[in-house]
N, C-alpha and C positions, 0 to 999 in steps of 0.2 A: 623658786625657792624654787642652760646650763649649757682628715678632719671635717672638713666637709663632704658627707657621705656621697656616694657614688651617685653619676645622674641616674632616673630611672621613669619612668614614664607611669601618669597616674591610676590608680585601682581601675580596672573596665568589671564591672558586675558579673556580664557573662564571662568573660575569662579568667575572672576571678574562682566564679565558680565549676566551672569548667576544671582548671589546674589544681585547684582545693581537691577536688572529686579523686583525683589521677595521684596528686600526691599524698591524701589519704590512706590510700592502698599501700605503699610505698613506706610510709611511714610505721603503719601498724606493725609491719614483717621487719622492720630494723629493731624497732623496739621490741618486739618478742625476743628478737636472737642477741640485742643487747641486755636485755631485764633480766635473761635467765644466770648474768654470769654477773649481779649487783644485786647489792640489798634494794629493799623497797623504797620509791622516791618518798624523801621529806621535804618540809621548809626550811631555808634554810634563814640566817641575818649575818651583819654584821655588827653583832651585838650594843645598836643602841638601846640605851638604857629606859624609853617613853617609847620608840617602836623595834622590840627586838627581832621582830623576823622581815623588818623591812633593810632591801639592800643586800647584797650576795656577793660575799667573798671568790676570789679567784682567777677576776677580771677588771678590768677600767673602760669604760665605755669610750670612744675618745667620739662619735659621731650617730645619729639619730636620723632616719630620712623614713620620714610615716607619711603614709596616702592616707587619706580618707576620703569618701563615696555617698557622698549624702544625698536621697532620694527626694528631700523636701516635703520630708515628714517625721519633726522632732522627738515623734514616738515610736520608731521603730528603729529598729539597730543598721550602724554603718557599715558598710563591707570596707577593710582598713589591709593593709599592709603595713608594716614595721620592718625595716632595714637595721640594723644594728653593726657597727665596726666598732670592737673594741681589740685590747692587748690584754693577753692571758700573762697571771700577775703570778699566780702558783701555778705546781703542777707537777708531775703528769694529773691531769683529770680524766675522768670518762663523763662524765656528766658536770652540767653547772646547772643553776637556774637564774629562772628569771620572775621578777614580780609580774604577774597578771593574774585579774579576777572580774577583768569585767566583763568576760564572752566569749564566745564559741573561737577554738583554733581547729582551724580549717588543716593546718600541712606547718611544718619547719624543716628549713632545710639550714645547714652548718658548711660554709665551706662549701657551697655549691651542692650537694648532697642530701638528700632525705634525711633525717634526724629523727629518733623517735622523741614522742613528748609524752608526759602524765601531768598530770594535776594534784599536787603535794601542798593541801589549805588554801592562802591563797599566794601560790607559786606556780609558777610554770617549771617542772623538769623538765631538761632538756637531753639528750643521750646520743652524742656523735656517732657518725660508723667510727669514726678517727679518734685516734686518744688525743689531748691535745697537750701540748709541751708548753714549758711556763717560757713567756717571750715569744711566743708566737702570735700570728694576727688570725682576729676570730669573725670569720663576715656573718651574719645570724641573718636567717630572714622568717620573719612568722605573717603569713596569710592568716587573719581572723577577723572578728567582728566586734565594735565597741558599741554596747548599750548606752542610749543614754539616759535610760529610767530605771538604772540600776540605784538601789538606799544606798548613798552618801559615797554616790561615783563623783566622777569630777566634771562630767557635764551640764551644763546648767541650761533647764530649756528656756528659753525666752519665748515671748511675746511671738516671734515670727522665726526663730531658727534657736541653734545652740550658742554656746561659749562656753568657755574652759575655767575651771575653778578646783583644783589642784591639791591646792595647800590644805592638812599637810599631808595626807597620805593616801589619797586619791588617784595621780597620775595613773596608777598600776590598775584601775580600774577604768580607763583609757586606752591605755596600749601599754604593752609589755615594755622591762627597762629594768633598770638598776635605779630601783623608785628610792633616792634617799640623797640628800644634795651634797654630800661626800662625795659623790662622783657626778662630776658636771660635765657636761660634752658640748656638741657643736650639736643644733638643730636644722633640718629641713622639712617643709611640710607642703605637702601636696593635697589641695583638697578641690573634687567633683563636683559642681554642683547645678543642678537646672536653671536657666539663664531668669536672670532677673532677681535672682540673689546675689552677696557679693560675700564674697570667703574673701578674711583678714587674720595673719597672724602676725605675732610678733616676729622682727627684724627686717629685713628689707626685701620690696616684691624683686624675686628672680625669673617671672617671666604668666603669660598669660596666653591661654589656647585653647581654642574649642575643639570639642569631643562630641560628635552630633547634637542635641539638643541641650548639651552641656557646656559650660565652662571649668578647664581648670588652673586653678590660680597656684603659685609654686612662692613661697617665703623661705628666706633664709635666713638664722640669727647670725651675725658678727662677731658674737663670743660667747665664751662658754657659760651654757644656763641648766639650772638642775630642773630635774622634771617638774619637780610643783610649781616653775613660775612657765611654764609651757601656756601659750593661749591661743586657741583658734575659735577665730567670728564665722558666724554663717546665719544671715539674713538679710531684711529688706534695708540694708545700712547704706548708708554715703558715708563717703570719703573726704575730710574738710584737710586738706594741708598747707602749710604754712610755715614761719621761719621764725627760727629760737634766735638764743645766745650765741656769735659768732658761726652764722650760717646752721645750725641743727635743725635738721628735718623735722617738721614737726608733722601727726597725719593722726585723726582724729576718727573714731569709727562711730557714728553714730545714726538714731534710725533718720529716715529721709524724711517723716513728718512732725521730727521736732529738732531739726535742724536750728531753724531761728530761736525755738526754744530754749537751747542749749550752749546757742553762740555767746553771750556774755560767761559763760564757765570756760569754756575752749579758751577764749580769749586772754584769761589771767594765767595759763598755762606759761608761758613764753615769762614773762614776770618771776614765776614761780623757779623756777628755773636758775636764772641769774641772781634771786636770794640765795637758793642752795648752793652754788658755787663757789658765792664768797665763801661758805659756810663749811663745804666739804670737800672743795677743789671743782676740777673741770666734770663735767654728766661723763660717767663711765660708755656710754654707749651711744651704736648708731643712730638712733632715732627715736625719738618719744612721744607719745598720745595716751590718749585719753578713749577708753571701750565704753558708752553709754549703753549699758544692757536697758532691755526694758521686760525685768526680772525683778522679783521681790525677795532677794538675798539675805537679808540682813546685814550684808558687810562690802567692805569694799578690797578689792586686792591690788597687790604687787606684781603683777604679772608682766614679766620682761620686756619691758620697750613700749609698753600697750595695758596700763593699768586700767583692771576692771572696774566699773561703779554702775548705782544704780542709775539709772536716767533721770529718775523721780525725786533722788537727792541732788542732782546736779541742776536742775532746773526750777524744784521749788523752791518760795519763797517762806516757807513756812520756818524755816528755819534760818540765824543769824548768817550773815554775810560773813564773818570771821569764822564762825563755823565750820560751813561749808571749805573755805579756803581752804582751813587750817585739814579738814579729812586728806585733801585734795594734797594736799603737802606731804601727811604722812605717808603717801602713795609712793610721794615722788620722792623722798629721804629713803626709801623701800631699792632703790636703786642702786642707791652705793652699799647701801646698809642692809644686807638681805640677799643682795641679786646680784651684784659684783664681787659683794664676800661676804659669802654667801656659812651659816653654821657649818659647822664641821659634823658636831652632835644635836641631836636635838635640845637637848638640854643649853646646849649656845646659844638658842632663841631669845635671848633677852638681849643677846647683841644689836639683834635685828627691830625687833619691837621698843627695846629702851630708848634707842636713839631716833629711831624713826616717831614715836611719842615725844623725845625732848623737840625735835624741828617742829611738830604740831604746835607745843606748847611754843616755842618762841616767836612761828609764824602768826599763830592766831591773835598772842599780845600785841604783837606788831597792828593787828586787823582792826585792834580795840576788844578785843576780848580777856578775860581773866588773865595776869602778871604770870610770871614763870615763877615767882616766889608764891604768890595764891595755890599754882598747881599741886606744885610744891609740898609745899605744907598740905595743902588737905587731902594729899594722897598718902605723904608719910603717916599722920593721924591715924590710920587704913590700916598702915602697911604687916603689922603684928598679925591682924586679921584675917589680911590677904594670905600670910607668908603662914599661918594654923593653918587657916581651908585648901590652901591651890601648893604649898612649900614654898622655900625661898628660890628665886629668880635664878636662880643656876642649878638648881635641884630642885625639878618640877616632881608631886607624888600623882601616882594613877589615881582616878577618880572612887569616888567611894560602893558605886553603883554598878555603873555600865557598863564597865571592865575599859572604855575609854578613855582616852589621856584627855584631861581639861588642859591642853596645850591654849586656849588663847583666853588666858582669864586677867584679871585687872594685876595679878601681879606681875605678869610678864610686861602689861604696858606700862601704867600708873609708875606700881611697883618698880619697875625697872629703873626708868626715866628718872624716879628719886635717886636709883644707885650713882647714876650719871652726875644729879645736882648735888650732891653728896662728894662725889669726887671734883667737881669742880669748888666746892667749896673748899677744899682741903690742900690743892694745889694751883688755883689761881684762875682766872680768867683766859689769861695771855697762854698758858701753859695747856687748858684743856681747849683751847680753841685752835694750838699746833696740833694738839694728838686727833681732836676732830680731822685733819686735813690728811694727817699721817697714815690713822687705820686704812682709809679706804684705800691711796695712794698704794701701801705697801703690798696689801693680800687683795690687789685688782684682779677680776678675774678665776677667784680659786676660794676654798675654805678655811676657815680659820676658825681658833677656841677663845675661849674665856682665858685659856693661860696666857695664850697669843696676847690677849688687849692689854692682861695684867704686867705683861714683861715689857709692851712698848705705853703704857702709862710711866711705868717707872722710869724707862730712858729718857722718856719726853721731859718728865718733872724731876730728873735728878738724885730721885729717892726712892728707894723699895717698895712700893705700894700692896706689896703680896700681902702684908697681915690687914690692912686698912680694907683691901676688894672681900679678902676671901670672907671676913667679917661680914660682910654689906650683902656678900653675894650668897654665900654658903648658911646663915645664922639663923636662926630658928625663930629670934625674935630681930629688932631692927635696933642696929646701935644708936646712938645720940647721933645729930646731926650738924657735922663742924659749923661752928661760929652761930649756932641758935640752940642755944641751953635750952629757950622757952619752950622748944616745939616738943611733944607729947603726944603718947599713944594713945586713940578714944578708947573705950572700953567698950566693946564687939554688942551691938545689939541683938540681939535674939529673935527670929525670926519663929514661926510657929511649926517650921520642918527643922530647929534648930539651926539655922545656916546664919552666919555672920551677914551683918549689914554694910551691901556695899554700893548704895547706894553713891555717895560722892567718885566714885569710879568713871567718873563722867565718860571716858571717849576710848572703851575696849570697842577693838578694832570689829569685832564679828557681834554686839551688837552698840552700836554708838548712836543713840540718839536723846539729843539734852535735855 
């Protein structure tokens, strides 16, 4: 949950800080003699409706090229450079910003030039010596540092190094960007690290070099990825690669002492794969694997080319063999559905998660596990409950408490995936098994809404489906479900903090265990 930026050679510590120091100075005096003649920096958004100040009007990011400098110590902060090319979209501007909150900015320069900066929440202001004209090209470059033991940043310490965990609105607490998958770009990532670790990101290695008692390893993505499915490895991993569906790279990151541990899970990848095909067309992308962290997450992600999991579900046997599969699937349906078209709004998220839980459901049946009609039903039973506490699946409500969006709750999976059997009940088997093939096929590579899916359902099936979705999608309770009169809404157990029973929820993605 995203053209290729200019080469550049990886973070060196001392010269980092070194040039930080020098263009420190430089920056404080532009931004004096530009702050005196602008109001005060804000945050700003592009007002979605579940994260409104994430995302910044005025710009298109088209390209990403981030260093990072790892010391080989998960608890202390990385020294990082951020490269940015984007296209000024309005204008004239004097300032734009950018999301970041996870650490110190060292220097920004714009256009080759000093640039002042402030910090407006969690934004980065930025303030050109240069006004910028709309249509022009914006090269941004920020020296600064990403923590990775900052509350609910997106690096996840492991066992023996980091990885990247994103979604949903984490990236900006990483490195700076236009944190919000509306604006997808091209990725490059350079990361330092002391020898006998091995740094892996998603899309394809571009090259490998030592740097005194370092290596740095240089990844580039193939196509456009938004920041939250961004992922960079750094630990004691191997590297297992091997060959998919008509020649696909296939390149596994996993730690080096549970290698054999882990080989019967790698192994049904390649499998996995050529189901999904039939199912959603050709793999959108360069290359795919499998990230075995050895981290206690609670969840497993989507992350571009290189889905993250825990090791300890990938290896244990504690858990059913369909099971496991079927997480392992919704990872990989996360690729068309998510990651090559990718939400436009947050509140799109059901695109992502509905369908990515229907291939769950119908790989796991395949595995021997619970019917897609079983699912089915005892998620619809639910869904009233779900759709009171969390809203309905295309208009998720903020949380009642923590002023946080319960963006990944059983009605965006469960919930959803019903919407999906719901419309295949209503328009055919033959008919929602074209539009399966068609969404991803059409908005490859780019964003797309809820109205998007609603105008080519209807093209696919012949018929206007706008009052049938908006129903399904928008409804406060849950309509009847075509061609099963019988099925019926439980009446919401009551829990002792008041909160609805949802316990049949079986397989929400951030916590799924049966």
């Amino acid at each position: 949950m995203a053209l290729t930026a200019p080469a550049a050679r990886a973070v060196s510590r001392s010269a980092a800080g070194r040039r930080g120091a020098i263009a420190g100075t430089t920056t404080a005096t532009a931004l004096a003699l530009i702050g005196a003649a602008l109001p005060a920096p804000q945050a700003a958004g592009i007002g979605d409706h579940l994260f409104p100040h994430l995302g910044n009007p005025g710009y298109d990011v088209r390209a990403y090229d981030i260093s990072f400098d790892y010391s080989g110590d998960n608890s202390k902060p990385l020294t990082a450079r951020t490269v940015i090319d984007a296209r000024v979209t309005a204008g004239p501007m004097d300032r734009f910003n950018l999301d970041f909150a996870g650490g110190d900015v060292r220097s920004v320069e714009v256009n080759g030039q000093p640039a002042g900066h402030a910090r407006a929440g969690e934004d980065l202001v930025v303030s050109p010596q240069s006004q910028l004209r709309r249509g022009s090209w914006l090269h941004i470059e920020v020296r600064h540092t990403s923590d990775p033991t900052i509350k609910n940043g997106g690096w996840v310490r492991t066992k023996d190094g980091l990885a990247m965990a994103n979604q949903a609105d984490a990236a900006h607490r990483v490195f700076p960007g236009n944190d919000h998958p509306a604006d997808k770009a091209m990725f490059t990532f350079r990361v330092r690290a002391p020898r006998g670790l091995t740094a892996v990101a998603g899309g394809l290695p571009a090259g490998r070099s030592r740097a005194g008692k370092d290596t740095v390893w240089t990844y580039r993505m193939g196509h456009p990825m938004a920041t939250e499915l961004a992922q960079v490895s750094i630990g004691r991993s191997t590297v297992v690669r091997s060959t998919g569906p008509h020649g696909l790279p296939l390149r596994h990151v996993v730690p080096v002492k549970q290698r054999e541990a882990l080989e019967p899970a790698l192994n049904e990848t390649s499998r996995q794969i050529a189901w999904m095909e039939r199912h959603a067309g050709e793999y959108p992308f360069e290359n795919y694997g499998l990230l075995a962290a050895e981290a206690d997450t609670g969840f497993e992600l989507e992350t571009q080319t290189l889905s993250l999991f825990e090791s300890e579900l990938l290896s244990s046997r504690k858990y059913p063999d369909w099971y496991r599969e079927s997480l392992m699937v919704h990872e990989l349906a996360h690729q068309w559905f998510g990651d090559s078209v990718s939400p436009r709004r947050w509140t799109d998220l059901w695109l992502n998660e509905g369908h990515a839980s229907w291939y769950e459901w119908a790989y796991g049946a395949e595995r021997g596990g619970f019917s897609v009609d079983e699912r089915a039903r005892a998620s619809y039973e639910q869904s009233d409950a779900w759709r009171k506490r969390h809203g309905p699946p295309a208009a998720l409500l903020p949380t009642r408490k923590s002023g946080k969006i319960e963006l990944f709750s059983p009605i965006v999976y469960n919930g959803s995936a019903v919407v999906l059997y719901a419309l295949r009940e209503r328009i055919g088997k033959e008919a929602f098994a074209r539009l399966q093939r068609a969404w991803p096929r059409k908005y490859r590579d780019s964003s797309a809404t809820t109205a998007d899916f609603i105008a080519l359902a209807s093209e696919i099936s012949g018929k206007d489906q706008s009052a049938f979705l908006k129903k399904w999608l928008y409804g406060k309770t849950t309509p009847p479900m075509p061609g099963h009169p019988d099925w019926t809404q439980k009446k919401p157990a009551k829990s002792p903090a008041g909160k609805t029973d949802a316990s049949s929820a079986r397989t929400v993605e951030k916590s799924r265990r049966p």
